[in-house]
N, C-alpha and C positions, 0 to 999 in steps of 0.2 A: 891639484891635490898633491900634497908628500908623497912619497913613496912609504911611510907607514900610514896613511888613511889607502892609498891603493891597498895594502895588503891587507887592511882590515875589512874594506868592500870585499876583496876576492877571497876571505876565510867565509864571510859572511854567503856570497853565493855558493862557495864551495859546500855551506852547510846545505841551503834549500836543495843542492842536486844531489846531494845524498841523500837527504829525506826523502826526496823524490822516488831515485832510486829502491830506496827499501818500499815505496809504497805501490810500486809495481810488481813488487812479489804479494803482495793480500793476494789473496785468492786464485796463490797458488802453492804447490806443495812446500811446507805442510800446514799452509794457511788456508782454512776452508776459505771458498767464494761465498756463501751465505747462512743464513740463522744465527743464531746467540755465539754459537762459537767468534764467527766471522768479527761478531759486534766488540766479544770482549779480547779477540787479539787488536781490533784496534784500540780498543779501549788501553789496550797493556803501550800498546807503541808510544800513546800520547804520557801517558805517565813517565816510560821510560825515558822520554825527551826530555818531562821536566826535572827529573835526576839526575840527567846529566848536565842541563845550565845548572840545577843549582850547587851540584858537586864543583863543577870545575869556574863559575863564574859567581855566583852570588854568596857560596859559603867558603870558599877558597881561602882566603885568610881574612877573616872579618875584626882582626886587631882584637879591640878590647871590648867590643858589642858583645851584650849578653843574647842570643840567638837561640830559637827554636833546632833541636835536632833534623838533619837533613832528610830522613827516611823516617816512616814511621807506618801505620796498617795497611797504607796505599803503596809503600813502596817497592813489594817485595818484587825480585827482578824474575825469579823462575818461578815454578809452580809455588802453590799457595802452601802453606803452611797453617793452621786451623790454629794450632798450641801456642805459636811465638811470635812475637812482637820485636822487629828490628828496627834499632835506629843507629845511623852512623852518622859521626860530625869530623870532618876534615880538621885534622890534627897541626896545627900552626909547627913549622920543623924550631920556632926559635920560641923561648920564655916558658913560664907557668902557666898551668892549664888548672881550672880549679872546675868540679862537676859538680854538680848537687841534683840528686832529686829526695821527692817524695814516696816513702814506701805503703803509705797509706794500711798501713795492720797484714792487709793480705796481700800485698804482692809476694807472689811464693816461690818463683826463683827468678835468678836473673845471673847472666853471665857479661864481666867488662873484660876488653879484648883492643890491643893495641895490634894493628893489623897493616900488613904490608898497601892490601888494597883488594879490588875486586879479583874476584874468582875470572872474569870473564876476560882480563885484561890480563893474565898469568900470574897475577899477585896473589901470592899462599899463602908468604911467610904471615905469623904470628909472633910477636916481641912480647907480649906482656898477659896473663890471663886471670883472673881472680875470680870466684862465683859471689854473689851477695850474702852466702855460708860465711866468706872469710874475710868479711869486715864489720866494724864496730858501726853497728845499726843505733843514735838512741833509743828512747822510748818513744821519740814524741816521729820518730819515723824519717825524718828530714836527714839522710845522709850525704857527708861531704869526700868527694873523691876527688885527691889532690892526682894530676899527670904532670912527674916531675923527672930532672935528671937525680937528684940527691929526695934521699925521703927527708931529712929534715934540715935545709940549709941554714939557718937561720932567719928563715921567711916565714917561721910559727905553722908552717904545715907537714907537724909530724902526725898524722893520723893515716886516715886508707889511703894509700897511695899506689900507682902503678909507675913503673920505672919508662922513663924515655927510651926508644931510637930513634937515630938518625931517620932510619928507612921508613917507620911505621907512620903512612901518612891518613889514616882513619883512628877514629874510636869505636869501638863498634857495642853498644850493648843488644842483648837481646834477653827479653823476658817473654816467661812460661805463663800461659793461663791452662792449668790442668782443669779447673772449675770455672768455666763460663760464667756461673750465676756468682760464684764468691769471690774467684779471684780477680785485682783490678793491680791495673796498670799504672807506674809511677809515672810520674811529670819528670821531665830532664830540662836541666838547663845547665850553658858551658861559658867559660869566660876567662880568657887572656887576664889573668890580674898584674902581670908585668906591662899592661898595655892599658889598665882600667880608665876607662873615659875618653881615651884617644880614638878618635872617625877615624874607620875603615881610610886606607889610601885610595887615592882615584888611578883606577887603570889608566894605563898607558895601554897606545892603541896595537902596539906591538904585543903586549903581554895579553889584550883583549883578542886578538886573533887568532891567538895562541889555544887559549882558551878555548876558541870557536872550533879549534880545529880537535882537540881533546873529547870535545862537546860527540863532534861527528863520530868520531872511532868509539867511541864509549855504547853510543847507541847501537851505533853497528856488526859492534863486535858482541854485545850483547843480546842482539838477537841472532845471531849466528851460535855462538855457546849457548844459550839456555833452548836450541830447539834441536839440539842433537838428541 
């Protein structure tokens, strides 16, 4: 083998002895050993896992695919949140970002957020913030949120916009259900239109290790922050 498929075998085991590792702490402090608790920290672990392949390997720069939001009722990383609904989509540092969803009459708030990254990983900062109060909603409910450096370059997307940085490597919306039974949740979808119809590039085995290794610290470090 190369010396880049060796590195990608040894990111790839280095993942399973982490996993490992974390899963010799269940059922212990402050992980119960048995009943519902026991079931739904694991329960959380496994989810946690696949947030973070699909953060740092599946949603990573998906070009010009139009893609489902990374995070969404299942994703939440700490305790539960009853009222909001988070989703975040890995912010391409290069091109036009064009969002769209559906507000369907009652969606009744919602906050978009250009973000440094996770809480868990030291990322705070915030670049960019808007609530859905301060954009042009039609009637017919379908809003478009352009993520740009210029609000209107000559590329015809002068409408909702949120400004670029360099640093800000998430989108992050979150929406409010105050009313369970009335209020409903919009559809998102995101898409590179300086990239429109172009395949995803294929990892290199160097950049996939890379990834593997992000993958581990991610989980890790997330259960270590959210159980303080």
């Amino acid at each position: 083998m190369s010396r880049a498929d060796d590195e990608l075998t040894g990111a790839w085991q280095q993942l399973c002895e982490r996993l490992s590792a974390i899963g010799t702490r269940l059922g212990t402090d402050p992980f119960p050993a048995s009943g519902p608790h026991h079931v739904h920290d694991v329960r959380h672990l496994t989810r946690q896992l696949v947030l973070a392949l699909q953060g740092e390997l599946e949603h990573a720069d998906r070009g010009g695919a139009l893609v489902p939001p990374l995070r969404g009722a299942l994703g939440a990383m700490g305790r539960p949140e009853p009222r909001q609904r988070l989703y975040a989509r890995r912010r391409s540092t290069h091109g036009d970002v064009s969002g769209h969803g559906q507000r369907r009459r009652s969606a009744r708030a919602a906050i978009f957020s250009l973000v440094e990254g996770d809480m868990h990983l030291g990322r705070y900062g915030v670049f960019a913030e808007q609530t859905l109060a301060d954009f042009d909603v039609p009637a017919d409910g379908a809003l478009e949120l352009w993520i740009a450096p210029d609000h209107d370059d000559g590329n015809g997307h002068d409408g909702n916009w949120l400004l670029t940085h360099p640093d800000a490597r998430y989108l992050l919306v979150r929406q409010y259900q105050c009313d369970w039974e009335r209020d409903r949740i919009a559809t998102l979808s995101i898409e590179r239109t300086d990239a429109r119809g172009a395949p995803p590039a294929e990892s290199a085995a160097s950049d996939l290790a890379a990834a593997l290794t992000r993958a581990g610290d991610w989980v890790e470090r997330s259960v270590d922050y959210w159980c303080k």
